[in-house]
N, C-alpha and C positions, 0 to 999 in steps of 0.2 A: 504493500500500500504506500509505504514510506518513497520508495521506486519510482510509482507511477508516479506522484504526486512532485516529485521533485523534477522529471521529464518531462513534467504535460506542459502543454505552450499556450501557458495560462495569459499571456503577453495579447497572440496571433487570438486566440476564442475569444477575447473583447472585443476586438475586431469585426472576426467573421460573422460571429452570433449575432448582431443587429443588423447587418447589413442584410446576411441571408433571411430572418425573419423580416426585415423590412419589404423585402419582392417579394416573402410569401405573404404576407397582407394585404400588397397591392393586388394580388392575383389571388386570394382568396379573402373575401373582406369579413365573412363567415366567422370567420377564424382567428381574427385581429386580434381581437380584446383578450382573450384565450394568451396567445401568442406571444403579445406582447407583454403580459403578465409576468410569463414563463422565464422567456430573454432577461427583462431587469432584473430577476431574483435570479439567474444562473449567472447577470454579469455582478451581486454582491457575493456570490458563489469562487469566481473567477478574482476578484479582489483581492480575496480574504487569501485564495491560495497563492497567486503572486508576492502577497505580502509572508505568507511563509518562505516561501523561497529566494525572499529579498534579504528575510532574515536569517536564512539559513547559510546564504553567501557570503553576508557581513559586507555586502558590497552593491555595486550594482551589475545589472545584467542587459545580457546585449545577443538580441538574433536578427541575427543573418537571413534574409527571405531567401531561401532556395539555397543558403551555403554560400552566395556569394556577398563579400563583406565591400566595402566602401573604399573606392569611388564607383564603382560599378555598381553596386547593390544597394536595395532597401534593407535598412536596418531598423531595428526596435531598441528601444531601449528605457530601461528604467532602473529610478532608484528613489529614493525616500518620497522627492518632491512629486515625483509620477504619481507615485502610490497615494498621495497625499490628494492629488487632484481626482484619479480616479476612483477613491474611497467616495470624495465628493458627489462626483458623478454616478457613483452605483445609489451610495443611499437616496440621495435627492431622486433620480432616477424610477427606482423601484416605489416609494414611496406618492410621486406625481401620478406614475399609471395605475396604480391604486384609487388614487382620487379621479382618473380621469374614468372609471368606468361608471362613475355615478353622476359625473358631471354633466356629461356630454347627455342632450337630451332629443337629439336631431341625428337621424343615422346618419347621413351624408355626411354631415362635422366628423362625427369621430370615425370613421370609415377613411377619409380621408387623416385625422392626426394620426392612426398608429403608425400608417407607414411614413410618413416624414420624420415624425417623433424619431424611429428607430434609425433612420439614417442621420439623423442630427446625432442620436446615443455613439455610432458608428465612427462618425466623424468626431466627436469629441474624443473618444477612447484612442484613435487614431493619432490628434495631435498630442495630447498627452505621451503619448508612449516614439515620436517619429523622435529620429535622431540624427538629421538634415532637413537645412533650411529650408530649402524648396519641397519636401515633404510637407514641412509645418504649413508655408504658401498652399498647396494642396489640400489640406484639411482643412484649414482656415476659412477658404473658399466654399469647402462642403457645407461646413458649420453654419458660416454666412447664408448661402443662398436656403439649404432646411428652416434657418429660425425665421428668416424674413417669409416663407412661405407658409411657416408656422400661424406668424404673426397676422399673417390674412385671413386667418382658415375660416373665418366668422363671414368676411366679404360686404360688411357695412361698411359707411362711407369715411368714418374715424377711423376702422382697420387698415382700408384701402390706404387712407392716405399717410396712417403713420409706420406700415410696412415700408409702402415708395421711400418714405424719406431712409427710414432703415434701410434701404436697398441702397441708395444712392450712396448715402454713409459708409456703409460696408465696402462697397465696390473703389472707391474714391481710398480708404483705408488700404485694401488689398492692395491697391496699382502701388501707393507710395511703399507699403512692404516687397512685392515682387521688384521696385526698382534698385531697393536697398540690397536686396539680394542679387539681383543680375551685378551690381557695382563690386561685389564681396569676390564673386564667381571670377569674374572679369580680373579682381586683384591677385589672387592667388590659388585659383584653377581648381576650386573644391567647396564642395555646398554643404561635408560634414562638419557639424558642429568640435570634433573632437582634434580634426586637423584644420579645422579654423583658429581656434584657440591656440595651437604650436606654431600657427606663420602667421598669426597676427602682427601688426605693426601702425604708428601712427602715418598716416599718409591721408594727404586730402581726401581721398574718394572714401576711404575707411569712414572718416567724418561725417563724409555725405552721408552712407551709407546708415551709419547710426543716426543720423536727424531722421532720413526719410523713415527707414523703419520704427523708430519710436514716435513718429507724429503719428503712421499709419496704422500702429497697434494702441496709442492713446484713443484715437479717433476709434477705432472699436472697442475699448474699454470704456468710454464715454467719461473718461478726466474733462474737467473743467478747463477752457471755453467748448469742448469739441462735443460736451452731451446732448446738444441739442434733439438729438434723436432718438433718446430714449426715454422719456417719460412719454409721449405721445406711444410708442411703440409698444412699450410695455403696459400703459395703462388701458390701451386699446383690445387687447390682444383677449382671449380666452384664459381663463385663471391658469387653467395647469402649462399653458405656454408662459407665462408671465411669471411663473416660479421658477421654469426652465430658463430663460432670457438673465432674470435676475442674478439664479442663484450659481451658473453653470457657465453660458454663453459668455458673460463680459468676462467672467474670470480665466477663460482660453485666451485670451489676446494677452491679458495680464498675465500669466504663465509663459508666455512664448516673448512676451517683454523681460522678465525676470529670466527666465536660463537662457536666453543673449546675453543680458546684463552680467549675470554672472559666469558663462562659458569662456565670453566672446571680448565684452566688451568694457569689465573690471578696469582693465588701465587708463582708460580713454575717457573716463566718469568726471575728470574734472570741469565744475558748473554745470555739467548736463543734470547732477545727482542732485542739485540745488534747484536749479528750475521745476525740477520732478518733484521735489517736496514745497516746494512754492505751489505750483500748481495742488498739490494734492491737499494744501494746508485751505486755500482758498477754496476746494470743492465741499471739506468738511463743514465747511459754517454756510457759503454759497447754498448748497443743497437740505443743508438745514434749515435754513430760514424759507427758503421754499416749502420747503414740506409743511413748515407750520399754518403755509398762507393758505394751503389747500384746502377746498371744501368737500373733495372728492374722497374715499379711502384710497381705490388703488391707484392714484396720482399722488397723495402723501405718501405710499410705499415708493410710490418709483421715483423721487426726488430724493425718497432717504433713500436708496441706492447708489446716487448720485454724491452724496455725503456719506458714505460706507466707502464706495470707493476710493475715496480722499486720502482714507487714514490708508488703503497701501502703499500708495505713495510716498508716504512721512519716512519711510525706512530706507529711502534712498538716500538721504542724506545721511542719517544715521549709520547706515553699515561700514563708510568708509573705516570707521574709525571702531565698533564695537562688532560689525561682520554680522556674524551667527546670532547673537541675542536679538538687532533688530528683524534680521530675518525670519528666525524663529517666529516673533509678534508676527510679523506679516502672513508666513504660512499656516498660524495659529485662527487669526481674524480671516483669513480666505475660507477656512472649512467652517468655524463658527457662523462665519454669516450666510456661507451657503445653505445653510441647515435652518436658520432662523428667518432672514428674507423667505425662504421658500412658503414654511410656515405661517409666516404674515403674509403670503401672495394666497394663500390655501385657504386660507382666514377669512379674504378679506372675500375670494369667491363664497365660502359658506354665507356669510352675512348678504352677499350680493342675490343668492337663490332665497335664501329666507324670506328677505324683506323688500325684494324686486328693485333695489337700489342699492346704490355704497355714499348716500349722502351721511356724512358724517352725523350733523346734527340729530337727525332722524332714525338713529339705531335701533329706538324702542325695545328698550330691556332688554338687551339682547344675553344678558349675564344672566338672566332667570330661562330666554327659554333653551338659547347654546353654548349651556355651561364650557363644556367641551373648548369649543371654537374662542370662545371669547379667553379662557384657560391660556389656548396656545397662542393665542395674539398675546397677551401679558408676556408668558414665559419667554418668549421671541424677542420682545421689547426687552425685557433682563438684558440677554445677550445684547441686543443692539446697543442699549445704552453703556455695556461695558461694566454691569455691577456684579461682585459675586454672587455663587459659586459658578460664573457663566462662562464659555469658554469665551467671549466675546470679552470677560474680564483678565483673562488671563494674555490673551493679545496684545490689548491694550497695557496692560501691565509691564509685558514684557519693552514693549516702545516706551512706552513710561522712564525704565529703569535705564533703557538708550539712552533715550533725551539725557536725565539727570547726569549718568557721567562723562556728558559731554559739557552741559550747562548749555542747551539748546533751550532756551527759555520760551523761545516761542513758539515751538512744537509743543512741550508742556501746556503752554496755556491755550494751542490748538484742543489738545487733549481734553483737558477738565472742561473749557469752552461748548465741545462740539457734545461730550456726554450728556450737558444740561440743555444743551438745545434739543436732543434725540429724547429726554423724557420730557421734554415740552410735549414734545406731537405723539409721542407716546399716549401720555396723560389726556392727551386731547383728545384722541380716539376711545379708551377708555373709562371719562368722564361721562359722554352720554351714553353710553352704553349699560349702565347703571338705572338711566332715566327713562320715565315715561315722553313719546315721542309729540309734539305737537299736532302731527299730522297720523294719528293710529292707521293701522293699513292691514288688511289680513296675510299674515306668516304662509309660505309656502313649506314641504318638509324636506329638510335637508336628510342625504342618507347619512350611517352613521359610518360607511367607511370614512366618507368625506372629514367629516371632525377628526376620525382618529388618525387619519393619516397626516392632517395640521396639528396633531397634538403628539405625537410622536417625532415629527421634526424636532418641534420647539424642546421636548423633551431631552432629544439627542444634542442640542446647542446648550443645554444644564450641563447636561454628564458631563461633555468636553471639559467642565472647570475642574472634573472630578479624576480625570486620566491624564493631566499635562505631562506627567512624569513618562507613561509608554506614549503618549502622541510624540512628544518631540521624540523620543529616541527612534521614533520609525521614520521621521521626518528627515533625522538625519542621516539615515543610515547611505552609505556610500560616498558621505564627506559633500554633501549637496552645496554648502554655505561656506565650502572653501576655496577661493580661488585661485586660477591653476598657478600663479606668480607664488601664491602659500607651499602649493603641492610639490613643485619643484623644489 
């Protein structure tokens, strides 16, 4: 058993398993919901055993497609921070199709999500684990063109138009990353990430190459000024797409930013690492104070996504000088928020089928009739706002203790700033939730997978405070946060 388990191509089955269940959905729609079911729980299945045999290596691990290794070859590869993302991606994953079988209430809608769903699962699994650039480009683009198609699947006239804008955004993001990458190709004759890192060098087009890819992978993580495209996108969209977008999607572009950043482009950070925490420092208060002006629910989530993403920016600056620890926060605060945004996207659909709206004001007791739901929107809020025993506290902490031995004082007062604004709008959502509504309306019934799958998210971003000690040490396993100038 021990055998199999340590040969099986736990890497390649993340892979193939959505992509092949995604054609057999399209071609058999019968059989979707079934289907897709099946896939997300055999891809936390595929996780769980990759992360054995991550830790059974002490290192990280690398296949070869077909035996042939690089430059000739596709390669896979993983190690802590993979692992890190696609743990993300199984639980979020498994948990959303769960909700989506109770959501979807129009056969053509969900006939059409699982098979997109699964090639979007496909293509995420895909960039997390590719190990060349022009791979990532490749999935990047799959990622892109499923979410945006995702993002329509409703086809009203708010879908339509905050898909396009997503479409345009994405496509305009991709060209400035594929150019960064043909510049890199062009300099030293190789698109793998591991023999990029050994013939690196400063030289103009290296330069280029890092602005145009980091504008064009900001621009898909929707950093501040470039978000314009995601609160319409996401707020538009279908709940369980809008958990997927939040808690999964932006943070692929952010991932293929960071293992550049740290593969690639470690020695070349100076004032790029500054702007990036400038930027990121101004998304957290930016996107807070939006979220509070909102009257909508899932538009005050998708602004505080906007100011979620802020804070992984803060560790660019920070890492020069403490490396690992801010890194750490950041890898810490990517899976906590994954888990918790999803929750409040899960949330805010339960409230939106109950009470045929998500006007905030108008919740109408919503604590009395969906204990459940209204449950996991609080514990989600914990996390978000950064308080213990939340993982989202432990993140935050860890940046915290950056800042300090640096004497980064205004990261700090980013910090404490942006917490109190996150339980502004927290609190403001469930303030009248408590309350009899002005306008009473008759309740529709929510299923109860629907609750429990937002209430299990939110759950899973508690625990996180409660496992810092095994999360970081899987995070790091393979030397993730050391850069190769260290390793030499």
């Amino acid at each position: 058993m021990q055998a199999m388990l340590t040969h099986m191509p736990f890497d390649a089955l993340l892979i193939l398993l959505p992509l092949a269940a995604g054609m057999l959905c399209f071609l058999w729609p019968a059989i979707a919901r079934l289907l897709g079911i099946l896939t997300t729980a055999a891809g936390v299945a595929s996780v769980a055993g990759l992360g054995w045999q991550l830790q059974d290596s002490s290192g990280s691990l690398h296949h070869a497609i077909g035996g042939w290794n690089a430059p000739l070859g596709i390669g896979l590869f993983a190690d802590g921070l993979s692992l890190l993302m696609l743990a993300a991606t199984a639980l979020v994953g498994f948990a959303v199709s769960i909700y989506a079988t109770g959501y979807f209430t129009r056969r053509h809608d969900e006939i059409r999500f699982w098979p997109i769903w699964l090639l979007l699962l496909g293509a995420l699994n895909a960039l997390f684990l590719a190990a060349d650039i022009f791979n990532l480009y490749v999935t990047l683009e799959l990622m892109g063109l499923a979410a945006v198609a995702l993002a329509a699947l409703t086809g009203g006239k708010q879908a339509l138009a905050g898909a396009m804008r997503y479409l345009l955004a994405t496509l305009l993001g991709s060209m400035c990353y594929l150019l960064g990458v043909a510049l890199l190709y062009h300099s030293f004759g190789s698109v793998d990430i591991e023999t990029l890192a050994v013939r690196m060098e400063s030289t103009p087009a290296v330069w280029a190459a890092l602005g145009l890819i980091s504008t064009g992978l900001a621009l898909k993580t929707a950093l501040f000024p470039l978000h314009f495209w995601l609160p319409p996108a996401h707020a538009s969209a279908p709940t369980p797409v809008s958990a997927l977008l939040s808690a999964l999607v932006v943070k692929a572009s952010f991932y293929i930013l960071l293992r550049l950043w740290l593969s690639i482009f470690s020695s070349l950070g100076d004032g790029i690492d500054t702007l990036l925490g400038l930027l990121g420092a101004t998304a957290v208060l930016w996107g807070s104070i939006q979220a509070l002006r909102q009257t909508r629910l899932k538009l005050l989530i998708a602004y505080s996504t906007v100011a979620q993403i802020g804070y992984l920016f803060l560790a660019f600056p920070l890492a020069a000088a403490t490396g690992g620890l801010a890194w750490n926060g950041v890898a810490y605060l990517a899976l906590s928020h994954a888990l918790a945004k999803a929750a409040m996207f899960l949330s805010a659909g339960n409230l939106l089928r109950y009470g045929g709206h998500d006007r905030i004001a108008d919740l109408d007791r919503v604590v009395q009739r969906l204990p459940l739901t209204a449950g996991a929107f609080a514990l989600a809020g914990v996390s978000i706002m950064g308080l213990p025993p939340s993982g989202g506290f432990v993140g935050k902490w860890l940046l915290l203790q950056a800042a300090l031995e640096q004497g980064h004082w205004g990261i700090i007062l980013v910090l404490l700033v942006g917490g109190l604004l996150a339980a502004a709008y927290i609190f403001k959502v469930l303030g009248p939730a408590f309350t009899l509504a002005s306008h009473p309306h008759e309740p529709s019934m929510v299923p109860a997978r629907m609750e429990w799958a937002a209430l299990l998210l939110a759950l899973g971003a508690i625990l996180l405070g409660f496992m810092a000690t095994s999360v970081l040490e899987f995070i790091n396993i393979g030397d993730v946060f050391v850069t190769p100038e260290v390793r030499s």
